[in-house]
KEPADREN-454045 format. One record per residue (C-alpha): residue number from 1; residue in three letters; x, y, z. Coordinates in nm, 4 decimals, always signed. Example, Ala and Ser with C-alpha at 12.3 -4.5 7.8 and 13.67 -1.06 7.14 Angstrom:
{pt 1 'ALA' {+1.2300 -0.4500 +0.7800}}
{pt 2 'SER' {+1.3670 -0.1060 +0.7140}}
//
This chain:
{pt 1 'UNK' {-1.9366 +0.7153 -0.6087}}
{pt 2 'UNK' {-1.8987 +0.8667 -0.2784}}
{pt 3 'UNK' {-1.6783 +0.6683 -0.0314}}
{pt 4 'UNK' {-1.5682 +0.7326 +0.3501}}
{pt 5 'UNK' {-1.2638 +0.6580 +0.4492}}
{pt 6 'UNK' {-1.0483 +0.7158 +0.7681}}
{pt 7 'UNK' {-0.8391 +0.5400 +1.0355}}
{pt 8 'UNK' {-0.8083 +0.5170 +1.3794}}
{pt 9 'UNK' {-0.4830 +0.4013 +1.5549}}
{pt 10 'UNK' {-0.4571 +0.3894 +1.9384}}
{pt 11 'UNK' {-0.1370 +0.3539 +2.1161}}
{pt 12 'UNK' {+0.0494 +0.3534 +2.4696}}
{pt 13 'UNK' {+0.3875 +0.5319 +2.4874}}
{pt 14 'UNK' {+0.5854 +0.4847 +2.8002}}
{pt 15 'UNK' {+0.7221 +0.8521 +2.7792}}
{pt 16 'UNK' {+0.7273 +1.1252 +2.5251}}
{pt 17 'UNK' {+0.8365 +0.9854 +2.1971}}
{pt 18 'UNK' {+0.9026 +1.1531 +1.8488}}
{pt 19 'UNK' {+0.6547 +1.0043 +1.5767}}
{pt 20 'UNK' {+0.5562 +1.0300 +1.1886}}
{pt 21 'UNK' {+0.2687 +0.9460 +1.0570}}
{pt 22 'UNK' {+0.1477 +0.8470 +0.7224}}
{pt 23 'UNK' {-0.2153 +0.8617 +0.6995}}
{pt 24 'UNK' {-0.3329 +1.0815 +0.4372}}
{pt 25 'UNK' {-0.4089 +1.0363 +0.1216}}
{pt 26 'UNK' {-0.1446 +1.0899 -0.1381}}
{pt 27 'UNK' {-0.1805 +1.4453 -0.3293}}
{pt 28 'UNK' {-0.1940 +1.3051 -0.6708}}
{pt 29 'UNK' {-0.5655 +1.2214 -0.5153}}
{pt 30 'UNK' {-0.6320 +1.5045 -0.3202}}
{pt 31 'UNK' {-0.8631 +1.6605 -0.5579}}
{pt 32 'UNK' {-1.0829 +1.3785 -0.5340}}
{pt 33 'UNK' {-1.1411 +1.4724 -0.1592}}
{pt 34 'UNK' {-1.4978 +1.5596 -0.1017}}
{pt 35 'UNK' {-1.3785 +1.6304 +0.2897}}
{pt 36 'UNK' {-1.0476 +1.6643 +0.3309}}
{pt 37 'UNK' {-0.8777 +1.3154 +0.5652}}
{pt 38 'UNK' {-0.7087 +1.5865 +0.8382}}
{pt 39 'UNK' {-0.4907 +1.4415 +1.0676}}
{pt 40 'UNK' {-0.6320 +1.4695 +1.4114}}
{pt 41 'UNK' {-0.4527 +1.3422 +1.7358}}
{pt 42 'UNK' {-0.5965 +1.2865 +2.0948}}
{pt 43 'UNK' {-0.4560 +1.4276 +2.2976}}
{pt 44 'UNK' {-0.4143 +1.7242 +2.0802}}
{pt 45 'UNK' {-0.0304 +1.7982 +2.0268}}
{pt 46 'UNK' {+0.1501 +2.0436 +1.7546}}
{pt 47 'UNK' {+0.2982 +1.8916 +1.4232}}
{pt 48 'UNK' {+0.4302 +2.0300 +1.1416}}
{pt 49 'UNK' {+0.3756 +1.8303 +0.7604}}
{pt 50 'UNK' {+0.6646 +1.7997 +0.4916}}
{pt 51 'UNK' {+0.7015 +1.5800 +0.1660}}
{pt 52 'UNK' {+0.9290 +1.3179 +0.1837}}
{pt 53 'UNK' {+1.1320 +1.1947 -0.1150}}
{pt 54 'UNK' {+0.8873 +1.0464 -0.3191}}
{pt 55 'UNK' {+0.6073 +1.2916 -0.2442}}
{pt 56 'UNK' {+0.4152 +1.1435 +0.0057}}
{pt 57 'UNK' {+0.2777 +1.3642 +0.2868}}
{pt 58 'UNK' {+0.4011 +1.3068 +0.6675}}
{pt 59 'UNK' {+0.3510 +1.4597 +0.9914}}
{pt 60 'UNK' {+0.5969 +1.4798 +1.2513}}
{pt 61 'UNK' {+0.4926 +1.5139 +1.6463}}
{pt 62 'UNK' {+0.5771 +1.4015 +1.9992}}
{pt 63 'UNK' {+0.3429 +1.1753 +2.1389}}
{pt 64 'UNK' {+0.2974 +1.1928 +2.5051}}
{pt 65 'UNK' {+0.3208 +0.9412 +2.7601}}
{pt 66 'UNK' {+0.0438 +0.7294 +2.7911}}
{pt 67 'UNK' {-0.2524 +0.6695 +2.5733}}
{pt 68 'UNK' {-0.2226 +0.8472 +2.2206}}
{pt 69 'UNK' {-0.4943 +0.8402 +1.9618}}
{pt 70 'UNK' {-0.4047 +0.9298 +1.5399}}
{pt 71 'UNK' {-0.7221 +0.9524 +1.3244}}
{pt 72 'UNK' {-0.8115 +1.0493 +1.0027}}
{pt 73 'UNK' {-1.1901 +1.0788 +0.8479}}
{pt 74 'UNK' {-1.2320 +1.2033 +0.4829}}
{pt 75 'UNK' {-1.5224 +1.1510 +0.1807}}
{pt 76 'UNK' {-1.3784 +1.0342 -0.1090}}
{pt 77 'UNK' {-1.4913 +1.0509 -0.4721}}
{pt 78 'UNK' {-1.4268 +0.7853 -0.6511}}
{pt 79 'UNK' {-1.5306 +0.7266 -1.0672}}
{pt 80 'UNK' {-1.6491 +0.3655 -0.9529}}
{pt 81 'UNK' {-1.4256 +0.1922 -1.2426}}
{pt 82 'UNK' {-1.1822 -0.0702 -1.1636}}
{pt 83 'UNK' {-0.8390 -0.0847 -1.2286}}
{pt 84 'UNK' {-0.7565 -0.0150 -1.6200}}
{pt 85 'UNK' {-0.5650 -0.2978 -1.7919}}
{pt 86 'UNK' {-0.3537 -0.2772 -2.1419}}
{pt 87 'UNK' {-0.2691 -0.6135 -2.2332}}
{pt 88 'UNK' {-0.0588 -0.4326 -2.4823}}
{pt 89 'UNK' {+0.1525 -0.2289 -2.2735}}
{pt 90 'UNK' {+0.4611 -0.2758 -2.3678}}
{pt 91 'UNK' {+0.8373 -0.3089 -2.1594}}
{pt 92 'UNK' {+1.1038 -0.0211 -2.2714}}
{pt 93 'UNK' {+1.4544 -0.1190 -2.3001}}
{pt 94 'UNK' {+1.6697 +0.0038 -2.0216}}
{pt 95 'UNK' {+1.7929 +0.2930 -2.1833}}
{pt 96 'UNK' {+1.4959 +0.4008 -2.3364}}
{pt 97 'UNK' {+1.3540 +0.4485 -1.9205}}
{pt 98 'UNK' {+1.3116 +0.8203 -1.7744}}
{pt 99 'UNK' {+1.5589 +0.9042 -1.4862}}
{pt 100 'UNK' {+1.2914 +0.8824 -1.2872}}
{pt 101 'UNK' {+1.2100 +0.5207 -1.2989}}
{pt 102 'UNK' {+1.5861 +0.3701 -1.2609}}
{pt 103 'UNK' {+1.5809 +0.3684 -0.8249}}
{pt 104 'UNK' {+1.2699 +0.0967 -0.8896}}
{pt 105 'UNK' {+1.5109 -0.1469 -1.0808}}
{pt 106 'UNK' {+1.7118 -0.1564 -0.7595}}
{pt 107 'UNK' {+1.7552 -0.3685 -0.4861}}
{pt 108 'UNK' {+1.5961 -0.2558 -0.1653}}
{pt 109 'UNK' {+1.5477 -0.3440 +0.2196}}
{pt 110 'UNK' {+1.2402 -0.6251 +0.1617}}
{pt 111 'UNK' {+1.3577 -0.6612 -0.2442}}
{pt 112 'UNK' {+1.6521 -0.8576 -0.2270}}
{pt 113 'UNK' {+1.7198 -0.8985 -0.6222}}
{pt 114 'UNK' {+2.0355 -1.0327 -0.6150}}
{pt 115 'UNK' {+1.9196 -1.3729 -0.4148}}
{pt 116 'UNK' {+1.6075 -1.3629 -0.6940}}
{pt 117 'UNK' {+1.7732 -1.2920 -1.0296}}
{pt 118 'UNK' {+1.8481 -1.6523 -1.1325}}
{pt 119 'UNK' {+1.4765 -1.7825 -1.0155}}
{pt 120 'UNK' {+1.3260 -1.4543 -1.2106}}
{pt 121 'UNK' {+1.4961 -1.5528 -1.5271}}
{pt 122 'UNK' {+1.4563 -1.9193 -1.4834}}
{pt 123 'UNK' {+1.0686 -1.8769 -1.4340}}
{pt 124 'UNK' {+0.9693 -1.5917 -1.6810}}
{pt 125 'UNK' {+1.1990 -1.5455 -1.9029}}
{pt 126 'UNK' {+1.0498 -1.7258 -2.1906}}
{pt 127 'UNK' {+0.7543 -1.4497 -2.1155}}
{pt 128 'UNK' {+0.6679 -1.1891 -2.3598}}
{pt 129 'UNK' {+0.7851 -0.8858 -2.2516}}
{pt 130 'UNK' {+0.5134 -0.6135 -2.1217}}
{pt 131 'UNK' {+0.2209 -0.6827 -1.9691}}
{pt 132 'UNK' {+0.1733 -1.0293 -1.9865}}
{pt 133 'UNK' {+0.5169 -1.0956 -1.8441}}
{pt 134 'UNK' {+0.4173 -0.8449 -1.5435}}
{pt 135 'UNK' {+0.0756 -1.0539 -1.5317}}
{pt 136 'UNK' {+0.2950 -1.4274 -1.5000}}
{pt 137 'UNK' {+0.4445 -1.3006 -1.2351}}
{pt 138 'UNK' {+0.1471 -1.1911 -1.0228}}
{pt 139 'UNK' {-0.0537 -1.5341 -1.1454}}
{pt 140 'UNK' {+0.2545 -1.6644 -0.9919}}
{pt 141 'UNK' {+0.3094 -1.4792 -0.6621}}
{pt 142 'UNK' {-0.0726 -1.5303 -0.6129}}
{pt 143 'UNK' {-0.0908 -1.8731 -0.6864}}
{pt 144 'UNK' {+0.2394 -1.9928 -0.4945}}
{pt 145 'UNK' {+0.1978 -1.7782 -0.1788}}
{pt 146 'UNK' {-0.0873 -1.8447 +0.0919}}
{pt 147 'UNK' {-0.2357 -1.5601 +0.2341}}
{pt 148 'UNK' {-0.3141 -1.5335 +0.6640}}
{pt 149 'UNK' {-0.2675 -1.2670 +0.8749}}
{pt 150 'UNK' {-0.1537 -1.4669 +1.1301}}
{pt 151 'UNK' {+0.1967 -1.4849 +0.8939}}
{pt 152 'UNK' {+0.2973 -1.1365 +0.9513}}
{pt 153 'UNK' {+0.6137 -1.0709 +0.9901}}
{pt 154 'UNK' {+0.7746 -0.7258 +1.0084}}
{pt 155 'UNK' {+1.1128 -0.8464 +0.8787}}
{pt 156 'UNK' {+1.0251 -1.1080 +0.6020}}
{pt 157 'UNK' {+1.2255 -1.0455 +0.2835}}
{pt 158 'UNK' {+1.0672 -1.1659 -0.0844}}
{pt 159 'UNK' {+1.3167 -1.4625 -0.1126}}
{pt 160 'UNK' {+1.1629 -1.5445 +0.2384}}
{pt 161 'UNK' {+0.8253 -1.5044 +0.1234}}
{pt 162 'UNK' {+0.9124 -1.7153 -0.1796}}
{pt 163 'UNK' {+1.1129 -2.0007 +0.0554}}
{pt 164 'UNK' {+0.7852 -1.9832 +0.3508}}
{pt 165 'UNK' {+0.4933 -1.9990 +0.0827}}
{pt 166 'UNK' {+0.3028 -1.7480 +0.3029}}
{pt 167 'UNK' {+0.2228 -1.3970 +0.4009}}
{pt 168 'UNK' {+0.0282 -1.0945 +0.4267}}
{pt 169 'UNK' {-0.0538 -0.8523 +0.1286}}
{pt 170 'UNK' {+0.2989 -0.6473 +0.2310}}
{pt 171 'UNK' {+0.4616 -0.9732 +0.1069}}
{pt 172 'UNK' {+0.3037 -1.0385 -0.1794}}
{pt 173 'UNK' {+0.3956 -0.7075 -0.3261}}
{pt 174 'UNK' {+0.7625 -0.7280 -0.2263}}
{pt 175 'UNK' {+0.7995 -1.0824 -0.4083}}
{pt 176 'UNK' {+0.6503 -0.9808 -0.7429}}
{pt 177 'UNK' {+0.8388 -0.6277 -0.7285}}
{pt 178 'UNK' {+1.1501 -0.8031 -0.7097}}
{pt 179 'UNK' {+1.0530 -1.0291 -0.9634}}
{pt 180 'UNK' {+0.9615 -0.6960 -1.2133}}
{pt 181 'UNK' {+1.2738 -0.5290 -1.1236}}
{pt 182 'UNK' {+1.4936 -0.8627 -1.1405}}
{pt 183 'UNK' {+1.3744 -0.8530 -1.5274}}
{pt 184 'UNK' {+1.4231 -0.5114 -1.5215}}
{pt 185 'UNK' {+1.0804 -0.3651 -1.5294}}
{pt 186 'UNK' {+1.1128 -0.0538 -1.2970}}
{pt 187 'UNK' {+0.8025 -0.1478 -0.9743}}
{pt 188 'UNK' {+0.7491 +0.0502 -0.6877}}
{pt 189 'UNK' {+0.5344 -0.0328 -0.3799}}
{pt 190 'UNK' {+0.2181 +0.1062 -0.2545}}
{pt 191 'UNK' {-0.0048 +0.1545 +0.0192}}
{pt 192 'UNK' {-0.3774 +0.2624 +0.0823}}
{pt 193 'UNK' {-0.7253 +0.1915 +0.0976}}
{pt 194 'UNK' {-0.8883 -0.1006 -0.1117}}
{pt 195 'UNK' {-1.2654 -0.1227 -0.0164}}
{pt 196 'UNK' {-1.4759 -0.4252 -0.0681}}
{pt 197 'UNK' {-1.7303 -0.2615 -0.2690}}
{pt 198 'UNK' {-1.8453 -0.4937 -0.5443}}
{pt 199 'UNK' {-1.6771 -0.7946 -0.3932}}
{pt 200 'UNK' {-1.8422 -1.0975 -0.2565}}
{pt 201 'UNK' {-1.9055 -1.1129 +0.1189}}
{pt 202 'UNK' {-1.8348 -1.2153 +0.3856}}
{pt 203 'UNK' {-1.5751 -0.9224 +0.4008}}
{pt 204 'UNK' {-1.2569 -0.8898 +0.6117}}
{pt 205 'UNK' {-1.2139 -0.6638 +0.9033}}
{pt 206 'UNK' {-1.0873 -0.3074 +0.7527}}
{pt 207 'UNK' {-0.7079 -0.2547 +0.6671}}
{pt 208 'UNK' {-0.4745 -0.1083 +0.4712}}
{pt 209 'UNK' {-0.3668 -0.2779 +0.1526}}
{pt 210 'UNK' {-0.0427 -0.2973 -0.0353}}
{pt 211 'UNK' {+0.0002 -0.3411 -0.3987}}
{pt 212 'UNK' {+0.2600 -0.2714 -0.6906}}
{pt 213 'UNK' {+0.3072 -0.0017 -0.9331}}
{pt 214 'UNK' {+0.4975 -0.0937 -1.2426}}
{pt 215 'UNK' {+0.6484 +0.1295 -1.5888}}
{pt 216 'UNK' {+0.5464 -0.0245 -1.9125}}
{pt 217 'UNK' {+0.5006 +0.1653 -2.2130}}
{pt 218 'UNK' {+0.5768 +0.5487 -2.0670}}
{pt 219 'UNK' {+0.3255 +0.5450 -1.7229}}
{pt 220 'UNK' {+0.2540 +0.3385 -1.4536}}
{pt 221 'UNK' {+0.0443 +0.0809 -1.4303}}
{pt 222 'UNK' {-0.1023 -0.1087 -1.1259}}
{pt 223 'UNK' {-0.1053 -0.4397 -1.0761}}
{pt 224 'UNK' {-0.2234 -0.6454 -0.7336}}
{pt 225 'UNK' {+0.0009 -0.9546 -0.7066}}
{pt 226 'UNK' {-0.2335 -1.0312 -0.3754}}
{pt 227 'UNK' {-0.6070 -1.0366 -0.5452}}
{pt 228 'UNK' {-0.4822 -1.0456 -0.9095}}
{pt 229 'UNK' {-0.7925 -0.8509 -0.9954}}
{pt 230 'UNK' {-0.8924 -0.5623 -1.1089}}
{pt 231 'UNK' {-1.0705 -0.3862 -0.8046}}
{pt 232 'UNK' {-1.2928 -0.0711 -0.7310}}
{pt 233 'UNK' {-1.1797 +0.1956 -0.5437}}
{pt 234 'UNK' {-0.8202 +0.1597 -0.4907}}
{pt 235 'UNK' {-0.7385 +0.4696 -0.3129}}
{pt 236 'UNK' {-0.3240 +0.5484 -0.3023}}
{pt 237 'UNK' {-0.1633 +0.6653 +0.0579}}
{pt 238 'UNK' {+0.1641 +0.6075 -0.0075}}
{pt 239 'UNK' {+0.4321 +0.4657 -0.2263}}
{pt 240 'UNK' {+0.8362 +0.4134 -0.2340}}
{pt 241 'UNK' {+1.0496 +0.1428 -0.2922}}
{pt 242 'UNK' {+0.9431 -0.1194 -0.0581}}
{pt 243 'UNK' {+0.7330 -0.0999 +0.2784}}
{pt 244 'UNK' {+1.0318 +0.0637 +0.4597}}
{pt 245 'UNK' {+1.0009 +0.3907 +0.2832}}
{pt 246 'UNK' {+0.5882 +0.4234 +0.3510}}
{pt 247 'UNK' {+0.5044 +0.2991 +0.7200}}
{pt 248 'UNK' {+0.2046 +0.4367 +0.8337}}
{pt 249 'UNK' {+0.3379 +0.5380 +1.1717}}
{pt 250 'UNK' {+0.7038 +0.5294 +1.2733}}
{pt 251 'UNK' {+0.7845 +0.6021 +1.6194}}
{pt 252 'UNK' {+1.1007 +0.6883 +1.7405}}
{pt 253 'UNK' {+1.0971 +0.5089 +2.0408}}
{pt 254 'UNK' {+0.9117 +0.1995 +2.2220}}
{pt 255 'UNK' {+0.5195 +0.2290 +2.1780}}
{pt 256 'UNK' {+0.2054 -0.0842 +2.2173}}
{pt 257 'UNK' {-0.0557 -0.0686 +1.9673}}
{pt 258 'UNK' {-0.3769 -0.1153 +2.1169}}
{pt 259 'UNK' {-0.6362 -0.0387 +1.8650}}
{pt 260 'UNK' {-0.6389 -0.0446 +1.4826}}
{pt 261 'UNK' {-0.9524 +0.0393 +1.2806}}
{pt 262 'UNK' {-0.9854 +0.1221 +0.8715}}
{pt 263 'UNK' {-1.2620 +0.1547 +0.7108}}
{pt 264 'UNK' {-1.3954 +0.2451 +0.3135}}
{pt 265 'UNK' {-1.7702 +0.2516 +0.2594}}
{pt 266 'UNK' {-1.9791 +0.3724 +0.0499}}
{pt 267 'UNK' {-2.2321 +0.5866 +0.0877}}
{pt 268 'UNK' {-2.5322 +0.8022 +0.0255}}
{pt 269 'UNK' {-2.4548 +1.1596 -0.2123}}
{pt 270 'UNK' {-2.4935 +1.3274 +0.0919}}
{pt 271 'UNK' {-2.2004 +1.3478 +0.2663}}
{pt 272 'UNK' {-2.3364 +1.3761 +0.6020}}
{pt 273 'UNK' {-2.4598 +1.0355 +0.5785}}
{pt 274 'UNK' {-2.1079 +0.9179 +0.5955}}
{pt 275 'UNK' {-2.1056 +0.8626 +0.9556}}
{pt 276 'UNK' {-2.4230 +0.7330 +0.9881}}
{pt 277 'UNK' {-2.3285 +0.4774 +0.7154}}
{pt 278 'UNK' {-1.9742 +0.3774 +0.8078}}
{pt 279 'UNK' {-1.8709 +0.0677 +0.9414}}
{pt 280 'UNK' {-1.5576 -0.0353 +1.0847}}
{pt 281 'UNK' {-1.3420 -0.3130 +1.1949}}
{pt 282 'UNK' {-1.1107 -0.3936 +1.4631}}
{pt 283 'UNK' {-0.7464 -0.5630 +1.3076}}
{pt 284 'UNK' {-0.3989 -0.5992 +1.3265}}
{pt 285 'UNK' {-0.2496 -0.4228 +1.1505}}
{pt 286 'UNK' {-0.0479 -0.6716 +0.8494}}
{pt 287 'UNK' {+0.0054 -0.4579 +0.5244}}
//
């Protein structure tokens, strides 16, 4: 299955302003590229790339004053399969967890495990450990919290989310996390593209989508506290702790977004079809 993906951000800066982006997608998928997603900016301006601390690929740059456009436009190959499941995965004992794993029991900026310990153990846990514990908790977050874009909320922390009963997708991820890490399953958050291929229309404009990455049984396993589904082309940009560690821009400096577009389609096994075939949406940006 060949997909097209991309974004296209628009903003105004009121004078030259440092900025990262974090657009691409993340190199344990690069080889599924069919056209690379390059970065391209408009006005053109030098960057340089690095890795950050938990791999993910940013770009650095000044922005100048005045309109500034980011975009990316790639062909994806995707196998087509949903996410796996293991309804047997198991949950390791603390000490039995690689290095590795041990940041993603910890608190963090949107994860605020010590005000959710006591409700984590309260609600699950008389859970079996493993999967199906992981699972109660998204049936929970998913059944308890009301989605709307319209409840964004750039600072909203999970015990927040949990006292407000709403959110956005970012929130969804950051109250089960906590949950997972409050019963010490190691969870990390991520962000990318989530088409709507095989879903039931009508679809929602384009965006970004968060979701949750958890350690059971040696590997990680994904899990989507905000469709509790497996889904179809679930294509990773970035992940870290919480949504602090993996915005998609981050300018250092005041800056208006005026335009936001995402899009994932499928399309023909030509790749040059990909623009003729793309469609696109207009959003704010919530995830």
């Amino acid at each position: 299955m060949l997909i097209s993906i991309g974004c296209r951000l628009r903003f105004t800066f009121p004078q030259p302003t440092p900025l990262i982006a974090m657009l691409n997608v993340h190199h344990t998928r690069f080889t599924d590229l069919e056209r690379p997603d390059y970065l391209v900016t408009s006005p053109s301006v030098p960057f340089e790339s690095y890795r950050d601390g938990f791999g993910n690929w940013c770009t650095r740059m000044v922005a100048p004053a005045g309109d500034f456009v980011l975009s990316t436009d790639g062909i994806f190959r995707d196998s087509g399969q949903p996410d796996p499941i293991a309804a047997d995965a198991r949950q390791q004992a603390v000490q039995d967890l690689p290095f590795e794993s041990l940041v993603f029991l910890l608190g963090s900026r949107y994860c605020d495990t010590d005000i959710l310990s006591d409700e984590a153990w309260r609600r699950f846990g008389n859970t079996e450990p493993g999967w199906a514990r992981v699972q109660a908790i998204c049936d929970f977050v998913h059944e308890q919290i009301s989605f709307g874009y319209h409840h964004a909320k750039a600072t909203r922390s999970a015990s927040q989310t949990l006292a407000e009963g709403h959110g956005v997708c970012r929130d969804f991820a950051h109250l089960a996390i906590t949950f997972c890490r409050c019963m010490n399953i190691p969870a990390r958050y991520c962000t990318g593209y989530l088409s709507d291929i095989g879903e039931r229309g009508p679809y929602p404009p384009g965006d970004f989508a968060a979701w949750m990455e958890v350690f059971l049984d040696g590997r990680w396993w994904v899990f989507d506290p905000r469709n509790n589904a497996p889904r179809v082309a679930r294509i990773l940009v970035a992940r870290g702790r919480d949504a602090a560690d993996v915005p998609l821009t981050h300018s250092f400096g005041a800056s208006t977004m005026t335009a936001f577009e995402v899009w994932t389609t499928e399309v023909e096994s030509d790749p040059e079809s990909a623009d003729e075939n793309r469609e696109s949406s207009p959003c704010t940006p919530a995830c």
